[in-house]
Backbone bond lengths (Angstrom), bond angles and torsions (degrees), N, CA, C in turn:
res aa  C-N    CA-C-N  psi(-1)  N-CA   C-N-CA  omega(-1)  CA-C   N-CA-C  phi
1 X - - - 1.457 - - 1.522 107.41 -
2 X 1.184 123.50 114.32 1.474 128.93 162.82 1.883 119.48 -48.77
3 X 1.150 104.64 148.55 1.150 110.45 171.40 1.531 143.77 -40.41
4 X 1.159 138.33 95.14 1.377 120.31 -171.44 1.596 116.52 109.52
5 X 1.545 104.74 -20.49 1.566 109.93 158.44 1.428 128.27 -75.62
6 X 1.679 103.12 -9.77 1.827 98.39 -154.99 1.903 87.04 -67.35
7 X 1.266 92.28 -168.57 1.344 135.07 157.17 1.527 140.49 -112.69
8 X 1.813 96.26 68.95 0.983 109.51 -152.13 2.058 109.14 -73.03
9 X 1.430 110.48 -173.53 1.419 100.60 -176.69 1.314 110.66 -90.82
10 X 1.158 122.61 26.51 1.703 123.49 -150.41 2.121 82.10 -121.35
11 X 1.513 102.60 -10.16 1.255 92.63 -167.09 1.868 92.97 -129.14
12 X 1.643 108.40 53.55 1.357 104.76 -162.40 1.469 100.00 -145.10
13 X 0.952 117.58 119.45 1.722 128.71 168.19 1.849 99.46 -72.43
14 X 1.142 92.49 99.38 2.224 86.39 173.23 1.224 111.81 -95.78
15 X 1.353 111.42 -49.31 1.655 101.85 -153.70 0.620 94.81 -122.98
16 X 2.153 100.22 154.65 1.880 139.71 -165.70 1.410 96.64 -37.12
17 X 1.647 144.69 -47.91 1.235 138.25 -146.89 1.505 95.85 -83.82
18 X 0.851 101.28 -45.89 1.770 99.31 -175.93 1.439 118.69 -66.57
19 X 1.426 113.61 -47.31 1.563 108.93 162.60 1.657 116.42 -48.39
20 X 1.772 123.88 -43.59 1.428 107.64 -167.89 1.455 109.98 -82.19
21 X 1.668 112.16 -6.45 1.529 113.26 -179.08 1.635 84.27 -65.11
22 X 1.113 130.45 -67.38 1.706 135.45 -156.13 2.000 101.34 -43.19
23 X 1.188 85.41 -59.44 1.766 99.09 172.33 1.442 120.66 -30.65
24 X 1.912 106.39 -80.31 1.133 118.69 171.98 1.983 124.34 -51.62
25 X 1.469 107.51 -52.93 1.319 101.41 -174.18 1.529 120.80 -97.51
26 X 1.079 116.58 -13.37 1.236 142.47 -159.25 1.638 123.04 -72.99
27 X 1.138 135.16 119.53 1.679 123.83 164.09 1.648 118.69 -28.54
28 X 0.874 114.38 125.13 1.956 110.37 177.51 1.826 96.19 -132.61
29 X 1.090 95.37 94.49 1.772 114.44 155.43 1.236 114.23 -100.42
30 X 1.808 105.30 113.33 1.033 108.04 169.71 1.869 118.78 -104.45
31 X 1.440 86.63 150.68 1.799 92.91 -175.20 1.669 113.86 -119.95
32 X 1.354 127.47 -159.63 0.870 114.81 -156.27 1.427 107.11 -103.42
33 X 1.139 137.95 9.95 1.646 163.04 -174.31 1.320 115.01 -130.26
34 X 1.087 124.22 -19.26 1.423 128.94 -154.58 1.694 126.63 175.89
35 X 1.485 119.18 127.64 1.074 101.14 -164.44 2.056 93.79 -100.58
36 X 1.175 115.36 141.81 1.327 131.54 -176.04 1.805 116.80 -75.59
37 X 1.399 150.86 117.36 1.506 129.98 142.63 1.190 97.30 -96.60
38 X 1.340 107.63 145.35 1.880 128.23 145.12 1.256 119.38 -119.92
39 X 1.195 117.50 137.87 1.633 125.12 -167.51 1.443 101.99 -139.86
40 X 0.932 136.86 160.19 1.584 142.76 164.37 1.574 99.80 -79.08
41 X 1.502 131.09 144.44 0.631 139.40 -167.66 1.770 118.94 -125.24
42 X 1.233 102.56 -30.02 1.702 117.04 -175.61 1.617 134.47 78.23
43 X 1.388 81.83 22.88 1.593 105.59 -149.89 1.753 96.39 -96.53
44 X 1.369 124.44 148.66 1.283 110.84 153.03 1.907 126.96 -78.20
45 X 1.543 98.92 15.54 1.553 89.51 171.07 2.147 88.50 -156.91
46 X 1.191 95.76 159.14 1.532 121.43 157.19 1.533 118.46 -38.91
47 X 1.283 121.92 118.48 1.520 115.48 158.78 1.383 127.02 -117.83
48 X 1.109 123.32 147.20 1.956 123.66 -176.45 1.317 99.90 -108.64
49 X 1.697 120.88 146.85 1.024 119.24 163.72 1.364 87.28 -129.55
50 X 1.433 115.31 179.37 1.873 118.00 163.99 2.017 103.86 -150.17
51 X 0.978 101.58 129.58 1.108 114.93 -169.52 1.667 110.48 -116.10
52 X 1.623 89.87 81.40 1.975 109.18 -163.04 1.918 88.48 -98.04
53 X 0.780 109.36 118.62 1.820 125.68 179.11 1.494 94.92 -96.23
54 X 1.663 119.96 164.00 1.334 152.22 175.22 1.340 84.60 -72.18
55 X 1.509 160.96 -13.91 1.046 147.46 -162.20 1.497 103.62 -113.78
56 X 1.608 117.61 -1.05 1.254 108.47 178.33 1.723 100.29 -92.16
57 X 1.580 117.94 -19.32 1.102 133.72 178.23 1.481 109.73 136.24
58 X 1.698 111.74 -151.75 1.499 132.41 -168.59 1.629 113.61 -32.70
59 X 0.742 103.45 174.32 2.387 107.55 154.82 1.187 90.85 -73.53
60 X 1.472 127.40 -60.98 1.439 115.51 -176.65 1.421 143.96 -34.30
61 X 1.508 93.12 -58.63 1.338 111.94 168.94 1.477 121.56 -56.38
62 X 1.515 105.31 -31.95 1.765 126.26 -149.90 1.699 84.24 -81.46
63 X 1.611 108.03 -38.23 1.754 98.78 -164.08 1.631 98.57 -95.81
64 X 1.321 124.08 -13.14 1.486 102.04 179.88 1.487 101.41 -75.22
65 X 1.552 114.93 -34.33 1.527 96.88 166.30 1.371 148.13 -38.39
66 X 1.731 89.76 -46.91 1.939 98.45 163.80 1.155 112.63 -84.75
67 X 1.281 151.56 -27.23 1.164 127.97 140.68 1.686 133.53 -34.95
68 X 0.816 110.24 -26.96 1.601 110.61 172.68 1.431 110.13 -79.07
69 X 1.706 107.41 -49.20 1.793 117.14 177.20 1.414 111.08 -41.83
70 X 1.849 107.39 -46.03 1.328 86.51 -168.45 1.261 124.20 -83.34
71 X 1.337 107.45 -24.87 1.714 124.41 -172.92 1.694 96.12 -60.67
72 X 1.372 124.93 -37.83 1.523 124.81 177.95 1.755 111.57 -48.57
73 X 1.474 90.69 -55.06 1.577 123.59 176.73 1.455 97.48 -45.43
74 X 1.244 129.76 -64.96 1.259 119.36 -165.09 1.391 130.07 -81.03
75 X 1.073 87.02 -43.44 1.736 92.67 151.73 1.482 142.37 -47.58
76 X 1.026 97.56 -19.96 1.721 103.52 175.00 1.767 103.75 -144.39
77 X 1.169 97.34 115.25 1.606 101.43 -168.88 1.841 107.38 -88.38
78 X 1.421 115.38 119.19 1.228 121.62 161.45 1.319 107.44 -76.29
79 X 1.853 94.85 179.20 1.464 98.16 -161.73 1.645 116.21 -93.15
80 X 1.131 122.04 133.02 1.501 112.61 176.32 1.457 134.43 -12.78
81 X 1.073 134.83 150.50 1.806 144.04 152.65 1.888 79.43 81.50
82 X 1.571 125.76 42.67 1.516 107.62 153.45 1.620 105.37 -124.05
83 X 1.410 123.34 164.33 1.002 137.13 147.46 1.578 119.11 -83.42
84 X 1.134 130.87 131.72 1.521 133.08 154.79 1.223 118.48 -103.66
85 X 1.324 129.94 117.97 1.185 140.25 -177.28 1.762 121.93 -111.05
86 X 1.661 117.07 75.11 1.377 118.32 -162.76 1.904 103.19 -73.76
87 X 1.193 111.86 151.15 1.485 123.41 175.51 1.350 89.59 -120.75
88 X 1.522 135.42 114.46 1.615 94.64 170.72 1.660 98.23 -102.53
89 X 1.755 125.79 -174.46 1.064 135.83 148.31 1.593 118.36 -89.86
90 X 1.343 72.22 -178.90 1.792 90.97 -168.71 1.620 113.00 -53.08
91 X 1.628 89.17 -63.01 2.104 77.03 171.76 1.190 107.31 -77.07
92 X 0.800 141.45 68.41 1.924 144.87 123.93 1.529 100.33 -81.38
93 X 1.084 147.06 -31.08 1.695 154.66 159.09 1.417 115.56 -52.93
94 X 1.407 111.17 -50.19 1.601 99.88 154.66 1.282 158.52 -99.98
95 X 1.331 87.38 9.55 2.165 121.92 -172.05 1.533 90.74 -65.99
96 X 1.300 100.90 141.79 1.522 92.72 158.66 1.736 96.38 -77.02
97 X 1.766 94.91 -173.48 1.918 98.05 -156.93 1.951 94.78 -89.85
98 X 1.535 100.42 -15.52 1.143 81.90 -179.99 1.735 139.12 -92.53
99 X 1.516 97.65 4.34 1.676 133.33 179.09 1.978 81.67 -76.36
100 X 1.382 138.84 -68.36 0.783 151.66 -108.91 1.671 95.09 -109.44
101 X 0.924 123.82 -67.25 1.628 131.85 142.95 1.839 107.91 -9.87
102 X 1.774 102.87 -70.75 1.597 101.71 -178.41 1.605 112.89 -66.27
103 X 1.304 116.99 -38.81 1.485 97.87 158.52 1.451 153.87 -70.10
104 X 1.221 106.03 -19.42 1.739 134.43 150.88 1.873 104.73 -46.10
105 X 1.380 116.01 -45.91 1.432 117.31 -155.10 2.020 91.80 -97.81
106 X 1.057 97.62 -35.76 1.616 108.31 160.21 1.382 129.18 -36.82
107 X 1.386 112.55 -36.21 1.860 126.35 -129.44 2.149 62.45 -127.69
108 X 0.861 125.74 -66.78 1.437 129.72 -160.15 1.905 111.89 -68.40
109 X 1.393 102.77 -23.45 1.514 103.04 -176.34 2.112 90.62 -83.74
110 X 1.303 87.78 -44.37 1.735 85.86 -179.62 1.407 123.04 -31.68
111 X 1.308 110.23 -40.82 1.625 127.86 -131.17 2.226 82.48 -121.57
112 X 1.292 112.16 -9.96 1.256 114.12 165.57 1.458 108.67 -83.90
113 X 1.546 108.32 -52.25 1.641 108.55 166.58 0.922 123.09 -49.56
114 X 1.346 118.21 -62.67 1.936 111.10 -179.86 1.433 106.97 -46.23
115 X 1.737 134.85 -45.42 0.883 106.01 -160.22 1.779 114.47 -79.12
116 X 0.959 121.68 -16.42 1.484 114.71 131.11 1.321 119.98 24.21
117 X 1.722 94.54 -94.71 1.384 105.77 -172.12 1.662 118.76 -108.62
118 X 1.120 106.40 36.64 1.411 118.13 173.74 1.359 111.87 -159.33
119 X 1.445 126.72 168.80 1.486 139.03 140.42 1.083 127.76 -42.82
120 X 0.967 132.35 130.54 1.832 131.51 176.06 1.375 99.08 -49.80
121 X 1.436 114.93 153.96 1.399 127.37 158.40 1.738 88.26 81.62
122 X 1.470 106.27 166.71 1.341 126.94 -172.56 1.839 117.50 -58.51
123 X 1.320 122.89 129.18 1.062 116.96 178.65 1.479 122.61 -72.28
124 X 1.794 99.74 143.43 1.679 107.52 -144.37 0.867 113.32 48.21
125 X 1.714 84.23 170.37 1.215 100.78 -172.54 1.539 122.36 -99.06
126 X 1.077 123.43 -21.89 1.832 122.10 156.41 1.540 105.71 -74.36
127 X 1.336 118.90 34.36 1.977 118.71 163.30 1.440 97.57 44.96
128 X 1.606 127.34 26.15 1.634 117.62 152.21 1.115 106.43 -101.00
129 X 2.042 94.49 139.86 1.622 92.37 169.53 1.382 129.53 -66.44
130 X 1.159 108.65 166.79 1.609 123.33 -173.22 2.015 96.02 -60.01
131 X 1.225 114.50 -27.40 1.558 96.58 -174.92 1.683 105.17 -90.63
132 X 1.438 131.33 -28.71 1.122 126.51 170.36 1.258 114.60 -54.20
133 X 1.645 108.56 -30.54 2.135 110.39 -177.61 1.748 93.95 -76.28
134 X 1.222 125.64 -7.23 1.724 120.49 -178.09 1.390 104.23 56.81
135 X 1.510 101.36 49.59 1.175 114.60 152.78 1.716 128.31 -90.09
């Protein structure tokens, strides 16, 4: 592997706390391969985690998944101080990579629009929407 391609840990969501921060506070766009979190992170660079469960299937299956997450990941660089947190589904195993790629960039242009018209992270602060407060 040449220099500057790896996947180093500086660009790695590891641990349980950091995944449920993404969970709990975090944007979750889901797409049709994969469901998306983004969280602010504070970081001077981007990190990916992927959170492939025994329910997506095999080791096999479980790692061609993160293999695909990250190669998506690397390929198209988001913007600094975020976390990405991919879940994928099951057909993410049979998509070709390039169905899977356009929905990744899909799930992320979305989640650029919303923020648009909102604050990052979940609206309010008890995570009810603004129409349940009868606003």
């Amino acid at each position: 592997m040449s220099v500057g391609h790896g996947f180093t840990p500086a660009k790695r969501v590891r641990r349980r706390p950091e995944f449920e921060r993404a969970y709990k506070g975090g944007s979750r766009i889901p797409g049709r391969y994969m469901t998306v979190f983004l969280v602010p992170n504070g970081l001077p660079a981007a990190r990916l985690g992927v959170s492939a469960t025994r329910k997506l299937g095999s080791a096999v299956e479980r790692n061609r998944a993160k293999r695909l997450a990250r190669e998506i990941f690397r390929r198209h660089a988001i913007p600094a101080g975020v976390d990405v947190i991919i879940v994928p589904r099951r057909e993410m195993l049979d998509a070709p990579f390039i169905n899977i790629e356009a929905d990744y960039l899909a799930v992320v242009e979305r989640n650029q629009s919303r923020g648009r018209h909102q604050a990052h992270g979940r609206e309010g602060s008890s995570g009810r929407s603004r129409r349940s407060q009868g606003v």
